[in-house]
MIMAR-941069 format. One record per residue (C-alpha): residue number from 1; residue in three letters; chain; x, z, y. Coordinates in steps of 0.2 Angstrom, whole numbers, plus 2048, in hexadecimal, padded with zeros to 3 digits. Layout:
% residues N
<k = NUM	r = ala	c = A	u = X	w = Z	v = Y>
...
END
This chain:
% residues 335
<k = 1	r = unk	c = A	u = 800	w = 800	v = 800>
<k = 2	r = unk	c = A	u = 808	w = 7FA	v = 812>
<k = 3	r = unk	c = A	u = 806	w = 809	v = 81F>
<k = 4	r = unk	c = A	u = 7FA	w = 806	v = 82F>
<k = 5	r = unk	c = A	u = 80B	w = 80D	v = 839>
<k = 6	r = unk	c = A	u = 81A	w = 801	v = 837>
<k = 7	r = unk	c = A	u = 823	w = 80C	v = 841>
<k = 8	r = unk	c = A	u = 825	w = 820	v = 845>
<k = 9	r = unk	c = A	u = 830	w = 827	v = 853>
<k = 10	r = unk	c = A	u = 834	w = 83A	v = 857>
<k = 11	r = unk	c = A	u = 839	w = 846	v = 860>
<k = 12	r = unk	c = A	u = 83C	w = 859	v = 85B>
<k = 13	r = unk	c = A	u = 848	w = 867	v = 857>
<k = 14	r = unk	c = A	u = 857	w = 863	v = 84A>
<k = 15	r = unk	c = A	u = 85E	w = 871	v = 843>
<k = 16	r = unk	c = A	u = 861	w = 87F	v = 836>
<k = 17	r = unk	c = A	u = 860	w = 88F	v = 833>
<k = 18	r = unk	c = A	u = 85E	w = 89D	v = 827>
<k = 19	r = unk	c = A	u = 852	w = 8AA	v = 81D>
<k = 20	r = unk	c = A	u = 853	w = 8BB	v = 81D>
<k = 21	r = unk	c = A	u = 848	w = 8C1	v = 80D>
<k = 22	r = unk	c = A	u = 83D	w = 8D1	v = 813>
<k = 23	r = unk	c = A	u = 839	w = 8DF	v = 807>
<k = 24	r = unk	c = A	u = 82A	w = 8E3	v = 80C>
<k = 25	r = unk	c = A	u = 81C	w = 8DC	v = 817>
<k = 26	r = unk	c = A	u = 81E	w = 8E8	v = 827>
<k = 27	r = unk	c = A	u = 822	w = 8DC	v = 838>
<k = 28	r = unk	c = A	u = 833	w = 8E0	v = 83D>
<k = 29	r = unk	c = A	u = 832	w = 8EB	v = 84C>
<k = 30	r = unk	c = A	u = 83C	w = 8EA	v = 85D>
<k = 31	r = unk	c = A	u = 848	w = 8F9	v = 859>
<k = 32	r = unk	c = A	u = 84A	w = 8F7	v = 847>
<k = 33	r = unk	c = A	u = 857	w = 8F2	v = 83D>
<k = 34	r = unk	c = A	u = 853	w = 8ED	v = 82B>
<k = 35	r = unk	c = A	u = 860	w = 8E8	v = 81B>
<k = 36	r = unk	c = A	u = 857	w = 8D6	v = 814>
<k = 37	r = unk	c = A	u = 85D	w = 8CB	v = 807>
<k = 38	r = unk	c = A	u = 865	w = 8BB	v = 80C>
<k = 39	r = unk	c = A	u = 85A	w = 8AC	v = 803>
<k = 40	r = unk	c = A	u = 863	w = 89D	v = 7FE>
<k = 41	r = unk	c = A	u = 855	w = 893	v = 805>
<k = 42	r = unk	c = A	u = 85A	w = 886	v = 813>
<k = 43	r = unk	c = A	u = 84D	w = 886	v = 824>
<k = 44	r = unk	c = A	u = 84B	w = 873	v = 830>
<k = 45	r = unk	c = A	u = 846	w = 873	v = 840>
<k = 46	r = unk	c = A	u = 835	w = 868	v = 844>
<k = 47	r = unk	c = A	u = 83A	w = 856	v = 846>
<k = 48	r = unk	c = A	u = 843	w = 856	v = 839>
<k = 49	r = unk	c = A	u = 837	w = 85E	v = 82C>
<k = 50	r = unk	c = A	u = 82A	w = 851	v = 832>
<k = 51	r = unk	c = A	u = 833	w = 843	v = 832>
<k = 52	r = unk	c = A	u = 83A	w = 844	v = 820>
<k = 53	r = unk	c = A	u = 82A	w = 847	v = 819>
<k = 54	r = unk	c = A	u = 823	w = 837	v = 821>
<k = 55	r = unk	c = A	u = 832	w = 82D	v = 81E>
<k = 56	r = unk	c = A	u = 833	w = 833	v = 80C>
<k = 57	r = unk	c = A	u = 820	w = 82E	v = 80A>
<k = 58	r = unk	c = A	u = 821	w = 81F	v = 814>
<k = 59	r = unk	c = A	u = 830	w = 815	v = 816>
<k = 60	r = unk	c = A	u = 837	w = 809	v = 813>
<k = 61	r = unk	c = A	u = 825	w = 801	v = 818>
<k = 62	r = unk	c = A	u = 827	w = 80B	v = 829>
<k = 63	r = unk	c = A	u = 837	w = 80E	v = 833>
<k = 64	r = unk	c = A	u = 839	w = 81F	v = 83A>
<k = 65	r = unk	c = A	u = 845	w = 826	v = 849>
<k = 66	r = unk	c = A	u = 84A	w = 834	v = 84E>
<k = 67	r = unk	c = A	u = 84E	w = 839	v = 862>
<k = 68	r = unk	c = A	u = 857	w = 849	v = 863>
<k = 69	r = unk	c = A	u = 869	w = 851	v = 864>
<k = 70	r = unk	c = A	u = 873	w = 85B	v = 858>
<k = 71	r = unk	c = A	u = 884	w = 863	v = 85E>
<k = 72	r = unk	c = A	u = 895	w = 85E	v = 85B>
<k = 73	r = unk	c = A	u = 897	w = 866	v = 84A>
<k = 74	r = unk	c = A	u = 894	w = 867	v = 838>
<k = 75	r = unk	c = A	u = 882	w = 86E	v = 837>
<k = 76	r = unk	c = A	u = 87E	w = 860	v = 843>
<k = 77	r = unk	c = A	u = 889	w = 853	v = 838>
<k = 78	r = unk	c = A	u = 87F	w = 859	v = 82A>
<k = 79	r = unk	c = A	u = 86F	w = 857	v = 830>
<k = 80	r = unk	c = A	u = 871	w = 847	v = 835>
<k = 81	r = unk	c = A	u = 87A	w = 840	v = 823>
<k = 82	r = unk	c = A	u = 868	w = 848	v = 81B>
<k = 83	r = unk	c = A	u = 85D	w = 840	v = 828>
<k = 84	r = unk	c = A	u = 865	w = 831	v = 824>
<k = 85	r = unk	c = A	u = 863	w = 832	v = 813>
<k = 86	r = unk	c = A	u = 850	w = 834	v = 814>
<k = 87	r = unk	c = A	u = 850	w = 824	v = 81D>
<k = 88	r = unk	c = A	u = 84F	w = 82B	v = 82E>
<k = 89	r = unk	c = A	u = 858	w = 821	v = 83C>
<k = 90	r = unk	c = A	u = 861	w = 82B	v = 846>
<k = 91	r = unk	c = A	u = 86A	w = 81F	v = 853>
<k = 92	r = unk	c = A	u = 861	w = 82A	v = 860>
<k = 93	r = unk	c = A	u = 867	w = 839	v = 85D>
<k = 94	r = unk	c = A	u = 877	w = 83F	v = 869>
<k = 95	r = unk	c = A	u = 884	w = 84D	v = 867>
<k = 96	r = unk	c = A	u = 884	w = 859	v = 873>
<k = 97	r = unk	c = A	u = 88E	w = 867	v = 879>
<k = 98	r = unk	c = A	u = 885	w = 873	v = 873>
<k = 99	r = unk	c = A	u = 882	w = 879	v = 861>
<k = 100	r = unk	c = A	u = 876	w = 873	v = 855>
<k = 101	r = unk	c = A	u = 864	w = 87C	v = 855>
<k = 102	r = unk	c = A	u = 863	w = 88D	v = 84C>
<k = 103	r = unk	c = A	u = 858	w = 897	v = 843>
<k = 104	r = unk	c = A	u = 857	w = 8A9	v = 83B>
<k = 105	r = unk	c = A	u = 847	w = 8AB	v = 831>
<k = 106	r = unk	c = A	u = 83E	w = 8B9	v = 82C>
<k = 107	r = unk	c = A	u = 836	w = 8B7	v = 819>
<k = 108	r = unk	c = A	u = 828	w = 8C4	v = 817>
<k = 109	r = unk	c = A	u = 824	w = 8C8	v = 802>
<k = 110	r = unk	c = A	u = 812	w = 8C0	v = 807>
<k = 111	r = unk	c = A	u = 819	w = 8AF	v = 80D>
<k = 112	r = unk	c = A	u = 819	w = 8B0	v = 81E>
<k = 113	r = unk	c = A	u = 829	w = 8AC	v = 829>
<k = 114	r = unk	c = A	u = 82D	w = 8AE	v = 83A>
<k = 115	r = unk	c = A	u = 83B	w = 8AA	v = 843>
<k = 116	r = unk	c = A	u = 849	w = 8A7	v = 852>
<k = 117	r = unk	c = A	u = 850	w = 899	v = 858>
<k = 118	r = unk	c = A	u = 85C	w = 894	v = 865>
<k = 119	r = unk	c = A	u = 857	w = 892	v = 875>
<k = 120	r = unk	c = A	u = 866	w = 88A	v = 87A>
<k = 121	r = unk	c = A	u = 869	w = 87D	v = 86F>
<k = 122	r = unk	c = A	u = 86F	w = 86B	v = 86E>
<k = 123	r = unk	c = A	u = 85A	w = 869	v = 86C>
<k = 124	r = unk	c = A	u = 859	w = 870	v = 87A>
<k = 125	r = unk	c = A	u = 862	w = 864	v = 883>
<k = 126	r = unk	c = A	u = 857	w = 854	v = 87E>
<k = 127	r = unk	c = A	u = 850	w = 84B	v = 88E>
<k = 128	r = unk	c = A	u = 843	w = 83E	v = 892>
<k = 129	r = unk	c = A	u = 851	w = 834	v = 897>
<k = 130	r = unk	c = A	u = 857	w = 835	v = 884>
<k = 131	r = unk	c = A	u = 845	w = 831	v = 880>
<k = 132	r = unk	c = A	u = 844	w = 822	v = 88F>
<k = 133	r = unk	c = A	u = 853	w = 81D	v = 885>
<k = 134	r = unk	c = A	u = 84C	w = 81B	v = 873>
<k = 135	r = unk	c = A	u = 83F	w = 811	v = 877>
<k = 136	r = unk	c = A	u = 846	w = 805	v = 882>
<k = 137	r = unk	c = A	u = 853	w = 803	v = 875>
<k = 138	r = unk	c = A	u = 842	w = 801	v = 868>
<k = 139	r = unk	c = A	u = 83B	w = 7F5	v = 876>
<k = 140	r = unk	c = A	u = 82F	w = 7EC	v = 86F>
<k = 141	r = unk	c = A	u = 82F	w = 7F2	v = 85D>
<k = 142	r = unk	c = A	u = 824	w = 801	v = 864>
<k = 143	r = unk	c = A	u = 813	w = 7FB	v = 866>
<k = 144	r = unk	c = A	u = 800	w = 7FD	v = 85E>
<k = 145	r = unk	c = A	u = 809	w = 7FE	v = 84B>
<k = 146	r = unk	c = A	u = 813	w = 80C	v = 852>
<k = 147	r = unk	c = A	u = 811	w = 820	v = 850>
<k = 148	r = unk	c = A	u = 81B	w = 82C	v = 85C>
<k = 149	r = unk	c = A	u = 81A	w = 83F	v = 857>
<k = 150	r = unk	c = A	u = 820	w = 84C	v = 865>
<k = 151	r = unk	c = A	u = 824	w = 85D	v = 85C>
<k = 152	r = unk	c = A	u = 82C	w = 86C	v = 861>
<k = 153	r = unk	c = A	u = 83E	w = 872	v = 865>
<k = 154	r = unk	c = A	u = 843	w = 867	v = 871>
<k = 155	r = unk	c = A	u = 83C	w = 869	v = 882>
<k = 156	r = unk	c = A	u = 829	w = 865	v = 888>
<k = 157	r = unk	c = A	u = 82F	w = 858	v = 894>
<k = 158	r = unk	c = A	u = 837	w = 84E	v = 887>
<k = 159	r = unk	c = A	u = 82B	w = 84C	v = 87C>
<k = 160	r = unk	c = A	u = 81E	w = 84B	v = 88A>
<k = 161	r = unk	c = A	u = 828	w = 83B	v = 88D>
<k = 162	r = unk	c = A	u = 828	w = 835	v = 87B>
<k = 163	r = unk	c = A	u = 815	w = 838	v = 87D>
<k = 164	r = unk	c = A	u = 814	w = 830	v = 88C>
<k = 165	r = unk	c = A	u = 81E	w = 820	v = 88C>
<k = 166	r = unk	c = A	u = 818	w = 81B	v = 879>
<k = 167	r = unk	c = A	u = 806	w = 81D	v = 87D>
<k = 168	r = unk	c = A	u = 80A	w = 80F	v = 88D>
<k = 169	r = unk	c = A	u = 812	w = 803	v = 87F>
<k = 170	r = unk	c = A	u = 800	w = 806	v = 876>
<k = 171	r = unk	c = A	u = 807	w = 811	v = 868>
<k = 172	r = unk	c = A	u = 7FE	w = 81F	v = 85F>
<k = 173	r = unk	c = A	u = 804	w = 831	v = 863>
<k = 174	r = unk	c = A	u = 803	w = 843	v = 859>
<k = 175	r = unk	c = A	u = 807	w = 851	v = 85F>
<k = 176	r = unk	c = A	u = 80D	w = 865	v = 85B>
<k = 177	r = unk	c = A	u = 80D	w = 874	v = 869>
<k = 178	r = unk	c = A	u = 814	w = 884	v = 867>
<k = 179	r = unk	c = A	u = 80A	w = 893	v = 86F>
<k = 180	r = unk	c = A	u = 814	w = 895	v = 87D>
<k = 181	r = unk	c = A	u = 816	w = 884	v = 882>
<k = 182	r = unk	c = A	u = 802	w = 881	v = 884>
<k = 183	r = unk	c = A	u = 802	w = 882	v = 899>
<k = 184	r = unk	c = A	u = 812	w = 877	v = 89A>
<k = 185	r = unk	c = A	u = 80A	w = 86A	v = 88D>
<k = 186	r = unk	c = A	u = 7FB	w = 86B	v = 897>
<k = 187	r = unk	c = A	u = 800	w = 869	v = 8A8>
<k = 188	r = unk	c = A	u = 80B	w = 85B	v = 8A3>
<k = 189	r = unk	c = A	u = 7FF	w = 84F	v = 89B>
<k = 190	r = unk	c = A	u = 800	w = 852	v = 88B>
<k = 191	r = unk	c = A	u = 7ED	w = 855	v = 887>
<k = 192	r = unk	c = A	u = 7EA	w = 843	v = 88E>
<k = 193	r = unk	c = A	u = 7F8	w = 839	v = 886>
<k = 194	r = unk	c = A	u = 7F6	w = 842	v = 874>
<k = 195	r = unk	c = A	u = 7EB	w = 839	v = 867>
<k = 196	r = unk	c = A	u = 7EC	w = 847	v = 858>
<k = 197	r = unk	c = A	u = 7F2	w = 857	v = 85C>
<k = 198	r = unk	c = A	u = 7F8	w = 865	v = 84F>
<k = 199	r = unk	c = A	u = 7F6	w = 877	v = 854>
<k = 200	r = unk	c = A	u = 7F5	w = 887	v = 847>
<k = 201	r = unk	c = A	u = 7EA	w = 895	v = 84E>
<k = 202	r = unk	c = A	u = 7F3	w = 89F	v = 858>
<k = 203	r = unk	c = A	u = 7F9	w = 88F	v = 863>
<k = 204	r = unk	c = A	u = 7E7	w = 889	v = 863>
<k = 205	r = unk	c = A	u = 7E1	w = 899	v = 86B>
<k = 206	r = unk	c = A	u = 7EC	w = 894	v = 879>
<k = 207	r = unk	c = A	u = 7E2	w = 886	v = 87F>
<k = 208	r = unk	c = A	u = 7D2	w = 893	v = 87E>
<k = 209	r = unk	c = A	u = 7CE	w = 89E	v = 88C>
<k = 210	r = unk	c = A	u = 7C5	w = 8A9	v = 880>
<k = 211	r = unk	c = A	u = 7C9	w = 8A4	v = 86E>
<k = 212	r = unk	c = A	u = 7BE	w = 8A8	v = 860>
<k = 213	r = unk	c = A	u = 7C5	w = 8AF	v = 850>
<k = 214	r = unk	c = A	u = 7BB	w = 8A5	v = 846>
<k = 215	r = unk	c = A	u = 7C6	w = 897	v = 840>
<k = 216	r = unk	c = A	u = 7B7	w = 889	v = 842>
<k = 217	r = unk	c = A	u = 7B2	w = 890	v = 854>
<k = 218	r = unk	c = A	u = 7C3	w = 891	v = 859>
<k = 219	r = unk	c = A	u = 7C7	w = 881	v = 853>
<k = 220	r = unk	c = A	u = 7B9	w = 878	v = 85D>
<k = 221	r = unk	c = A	u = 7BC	w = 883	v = 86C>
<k = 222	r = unk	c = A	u = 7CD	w = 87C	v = 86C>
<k = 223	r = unk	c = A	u = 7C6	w = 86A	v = 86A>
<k = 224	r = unk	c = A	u = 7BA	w = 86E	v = 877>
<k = 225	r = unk	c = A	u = 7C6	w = 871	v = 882>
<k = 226	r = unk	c = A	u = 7D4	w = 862	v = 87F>
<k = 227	r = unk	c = A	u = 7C3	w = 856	v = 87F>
<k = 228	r = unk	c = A	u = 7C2	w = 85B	v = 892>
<k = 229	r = unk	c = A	u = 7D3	w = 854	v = 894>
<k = 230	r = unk	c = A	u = 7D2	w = 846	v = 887>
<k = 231	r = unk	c = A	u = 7C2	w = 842	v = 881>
<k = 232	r = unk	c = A	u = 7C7	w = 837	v = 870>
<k = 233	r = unk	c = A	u = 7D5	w = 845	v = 86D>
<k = 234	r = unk	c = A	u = 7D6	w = 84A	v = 85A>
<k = 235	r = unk	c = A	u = 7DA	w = 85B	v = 857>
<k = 236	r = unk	c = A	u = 7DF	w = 865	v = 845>
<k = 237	r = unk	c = A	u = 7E2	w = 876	v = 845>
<k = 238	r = unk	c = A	u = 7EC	w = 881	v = 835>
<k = 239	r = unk	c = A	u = 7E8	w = 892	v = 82F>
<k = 240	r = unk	c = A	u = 7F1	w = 894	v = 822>
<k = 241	r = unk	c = A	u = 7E7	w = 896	v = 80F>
<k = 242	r = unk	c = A	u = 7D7	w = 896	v = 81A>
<k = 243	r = unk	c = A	u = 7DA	w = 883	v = 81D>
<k = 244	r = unk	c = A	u = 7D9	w = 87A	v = 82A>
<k = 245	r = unk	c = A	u = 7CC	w = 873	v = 837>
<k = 246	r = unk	c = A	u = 7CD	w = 860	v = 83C>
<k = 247	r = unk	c = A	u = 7C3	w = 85B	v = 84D>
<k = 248	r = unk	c = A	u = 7C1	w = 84B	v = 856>
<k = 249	r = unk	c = A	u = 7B0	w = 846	v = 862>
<k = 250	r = unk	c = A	u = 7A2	w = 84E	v = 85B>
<k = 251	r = unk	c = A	u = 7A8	w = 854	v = 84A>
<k = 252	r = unk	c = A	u = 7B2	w = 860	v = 842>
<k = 253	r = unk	c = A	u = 7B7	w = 863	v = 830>
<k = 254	r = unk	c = A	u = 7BE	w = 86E	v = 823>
<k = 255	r = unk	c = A	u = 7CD	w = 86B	v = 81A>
<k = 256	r = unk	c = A	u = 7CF	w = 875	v = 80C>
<k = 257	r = unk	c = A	u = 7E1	w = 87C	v = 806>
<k = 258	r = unk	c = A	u = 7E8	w = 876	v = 7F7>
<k = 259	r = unk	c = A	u = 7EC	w = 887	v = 7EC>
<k = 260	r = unk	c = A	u = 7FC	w = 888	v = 7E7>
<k = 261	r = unk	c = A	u = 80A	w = 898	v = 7E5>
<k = 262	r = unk	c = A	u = 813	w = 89A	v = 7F4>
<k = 263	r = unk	c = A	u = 826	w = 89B	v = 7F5>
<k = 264	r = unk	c = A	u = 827	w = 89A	v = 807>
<k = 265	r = unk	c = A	u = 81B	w = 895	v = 816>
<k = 266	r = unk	c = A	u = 829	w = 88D	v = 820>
<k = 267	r = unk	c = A	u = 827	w = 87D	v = 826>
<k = 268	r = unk	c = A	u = 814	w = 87B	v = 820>
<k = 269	r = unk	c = A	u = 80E	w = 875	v = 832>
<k = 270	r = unk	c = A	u = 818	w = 868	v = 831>
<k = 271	r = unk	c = A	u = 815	w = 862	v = 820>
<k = 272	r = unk	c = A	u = 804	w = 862	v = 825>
<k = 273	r = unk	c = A	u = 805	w = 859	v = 835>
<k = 274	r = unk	c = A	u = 811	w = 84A	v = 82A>
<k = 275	r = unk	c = A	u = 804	w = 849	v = 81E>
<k = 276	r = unk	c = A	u = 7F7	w = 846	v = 82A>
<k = 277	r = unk	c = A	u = 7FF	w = 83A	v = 830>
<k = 278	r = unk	c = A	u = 805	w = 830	v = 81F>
<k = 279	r = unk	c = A	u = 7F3	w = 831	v = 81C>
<k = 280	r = unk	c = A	u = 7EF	w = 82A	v = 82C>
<k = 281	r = unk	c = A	u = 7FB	w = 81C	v = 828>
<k = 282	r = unk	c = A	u = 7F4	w = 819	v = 815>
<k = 283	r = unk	c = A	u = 7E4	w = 815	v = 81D>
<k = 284	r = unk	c = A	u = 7D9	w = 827	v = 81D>
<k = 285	r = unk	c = A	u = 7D0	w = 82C	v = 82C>
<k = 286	r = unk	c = A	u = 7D6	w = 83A	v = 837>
<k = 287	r = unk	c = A	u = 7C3	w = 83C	v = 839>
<k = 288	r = unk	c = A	u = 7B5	w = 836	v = 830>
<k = 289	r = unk	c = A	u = 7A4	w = 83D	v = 82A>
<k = 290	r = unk	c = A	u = 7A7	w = 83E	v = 819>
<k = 291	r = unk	c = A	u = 7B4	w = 839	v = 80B>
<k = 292	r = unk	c = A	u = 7C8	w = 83E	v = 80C>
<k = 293	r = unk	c = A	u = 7CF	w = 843	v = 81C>
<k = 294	r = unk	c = A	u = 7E2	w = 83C	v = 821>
<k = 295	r = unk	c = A	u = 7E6	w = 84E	v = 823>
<k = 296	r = unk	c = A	u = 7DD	w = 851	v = 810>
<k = 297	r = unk	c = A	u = 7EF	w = 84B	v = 80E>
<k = 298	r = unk	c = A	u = 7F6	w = 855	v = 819>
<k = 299	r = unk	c = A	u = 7F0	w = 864	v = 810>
<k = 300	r = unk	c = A	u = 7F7	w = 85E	v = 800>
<k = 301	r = unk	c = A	u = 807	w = 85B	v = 807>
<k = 302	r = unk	c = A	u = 806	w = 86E	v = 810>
<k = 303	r = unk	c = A	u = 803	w = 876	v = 7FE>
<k = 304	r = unk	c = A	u = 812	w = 86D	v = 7F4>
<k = 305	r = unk	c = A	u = 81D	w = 874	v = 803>
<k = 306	r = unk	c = A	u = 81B	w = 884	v = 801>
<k = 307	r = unk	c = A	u = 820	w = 884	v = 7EF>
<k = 308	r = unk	c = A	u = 832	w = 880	v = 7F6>
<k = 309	r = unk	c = A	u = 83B	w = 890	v = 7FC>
<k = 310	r = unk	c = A	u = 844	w = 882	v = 808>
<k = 311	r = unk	c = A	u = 83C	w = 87A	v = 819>
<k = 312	r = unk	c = A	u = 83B	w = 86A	v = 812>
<k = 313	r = unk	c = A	u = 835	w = 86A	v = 7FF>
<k = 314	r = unk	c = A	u = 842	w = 85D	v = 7F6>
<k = 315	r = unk	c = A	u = 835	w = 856	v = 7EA>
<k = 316	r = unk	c = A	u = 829	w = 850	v = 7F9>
<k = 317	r = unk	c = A	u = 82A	w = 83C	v = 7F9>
<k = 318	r = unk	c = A	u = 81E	w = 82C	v = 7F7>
<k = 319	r = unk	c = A	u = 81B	w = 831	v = 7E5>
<k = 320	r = unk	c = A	u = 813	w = 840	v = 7E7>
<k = 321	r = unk	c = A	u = 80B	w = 83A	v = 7F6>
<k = 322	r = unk	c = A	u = 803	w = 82A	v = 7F0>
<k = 323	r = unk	c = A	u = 7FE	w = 835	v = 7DF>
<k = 324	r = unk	c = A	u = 7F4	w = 840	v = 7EC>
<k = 325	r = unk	c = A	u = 7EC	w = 832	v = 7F6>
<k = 326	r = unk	c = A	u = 7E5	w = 82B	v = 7E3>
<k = 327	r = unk	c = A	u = 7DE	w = 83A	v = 7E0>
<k = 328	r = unk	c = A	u = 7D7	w = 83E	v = 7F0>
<k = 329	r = unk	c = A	u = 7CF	w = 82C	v = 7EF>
<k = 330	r = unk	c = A	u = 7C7	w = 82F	v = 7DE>
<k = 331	r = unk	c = A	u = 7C0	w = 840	v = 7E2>
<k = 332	r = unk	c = A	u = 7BA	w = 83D	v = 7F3>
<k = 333	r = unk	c = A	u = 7C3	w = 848	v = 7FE>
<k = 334	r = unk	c = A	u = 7C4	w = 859	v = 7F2>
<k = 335	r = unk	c = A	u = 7D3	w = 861	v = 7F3>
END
């Protein structure tokens, strides 16, 4: 099956990081100092999590880029050599001066991580000139067949530029938000030149003067909200087993979670959002009144990587992906 997107471009954190393995489920408080076991389990930053999963799944149908920077070292060197052998360009991506992004993670016995990254990073330094740069460079080969997905760890005003100067080439564009990013994403356009955007609860309740707690009312509120920015605006919203919440016009929809034992959390909201988006460019409907959702797939894909202790679950790829189309084909959109 040829993909509805020929072409995928990105812009995000790269980086690593680490996972401290909690004894017990009490939230590390500000003056404590706790012993943890050190996992073995590697952590990715955002861009890169996303973009392997979809270039995994879909190349070599569809190219994919990255736009981002990694510092002059050996955590950046190896990032790049294992983007690069998912498939991922990554001409686009500069050294900087300053180090790669990294992360120390917090596993919790229940599956929850948390975790702190740094602020000053070679992330951190990505501008929209880098991003201006890319898709002059991409010219014409960014258009209607194109996807352009603007996640976190880099800073708003790059990715508000991805967001931006794709949509004015006529591309498609998916978005991610972290919770204390919600006033800068909004003041700088980002509502209006977002076509599908990815929240998990908490950032959700950001764009809500007064959230609900009720995942379906908070997930319309939400909606409600971006609609008066962006009227066609498709929104999904993640809570964890509870599923998630997928609106767009006039209709919402639950999509179930797939059950599976969890190793880890990490990295689930972006295997969710890079599902959503193969599914997208497999043919399923973001939104649609009945039948399989695009992000049906995007669940699928959520549940098989939390079964990885490690960010990016190594036996994600077109396989499994196109098994989990078949079946979400035959059964109608059960998960």
């Amino acid at each position: 099956m040829a993909p509805l997107f020929d072409r995928f471009v990105g812009t995000g954190g790269i980086g690593s990081g680490i996972i401290f393995l909690m004894d017990d489920n009490r939230p590390l408080s500000r003056h404590e100092t706790r012993l943890a076991a050190l996992s073995d389990a590697k952590d990715y930053c955002k861009q890169h999590i996303i973009l392997h999963y979809v270039s995994r799944v879909l190349s070599p149908q569809s190219s994919v880029h990255a736009v981002g920077a990694v510092g002059r070292d050996a955590a950046g060197r190896e990032l790049l050599a294992m983007m690069r052998g998912a498939g991922i360009d990554t001409a686009f991506v500069r050294e900087s001066d300053l180090p790669t992004m990294y992360a120390v993670c917090l596993q919790y016995p229940d599956s929850a991580i948390c975790n702190v990254t740094t602020a000053q990073s070679a992330s951190s330094t990505v501008t929209p000139g880098d991003v201006a740069a890319a898709l002059a460079a991409l010219g014409e080969r960014v258009g209607q067949t194109t996807c352009v997905v603007a996640a976190p760890e880099v800073p708003v005003p790059a990715r508000l530029a991805l967001l931006k100067g794709a949509g004015e080439r006529g591309a498609r564009r998916a978005a991610s938000c972290l919770l204390d990013e919600a006033e800068a994403f909004r003041a700088g356009g980002g509502v209006e030149n977002t076509d599908w955007l990815f929240l998990n609860q908490d950032e959700a309740a950001a764009f809500v003067t007064e959230p609900p707690q009720e995942p379906e009312r908070l997930a319309r509120a939400c909606h409600e909200a971006l609609r008066g920015r962006n009227p066609g605006i498709g929104l999904a919203v993640t809570f964890g087993s509870r599923g998630s919440w997928v609106c767009q016009g006039d209709r919402a929809r639950h999509v179930p979670a797939v059950a599976v034992k969890a190793a880890a959390t990490g990295g689930a909201g972006d295997a969710f959002l890079a599902g959503t988006l193969c599914g997208m460019a497999l043919g399923l409907p973001f939104m649609a009144e009945t039948g399989p959702l695009a992000a049906h797939l995007g669940s699928r894909l959520a549940a098989e990587s939390v079964t990885s202790l490690d960010t990016i679950a190594p036996h994600i790829g077109r396989e499994l992906a196109m098994a989990a189309l078949g079946e979400l084909l035959e059964k109608g959109g059960a998960a």
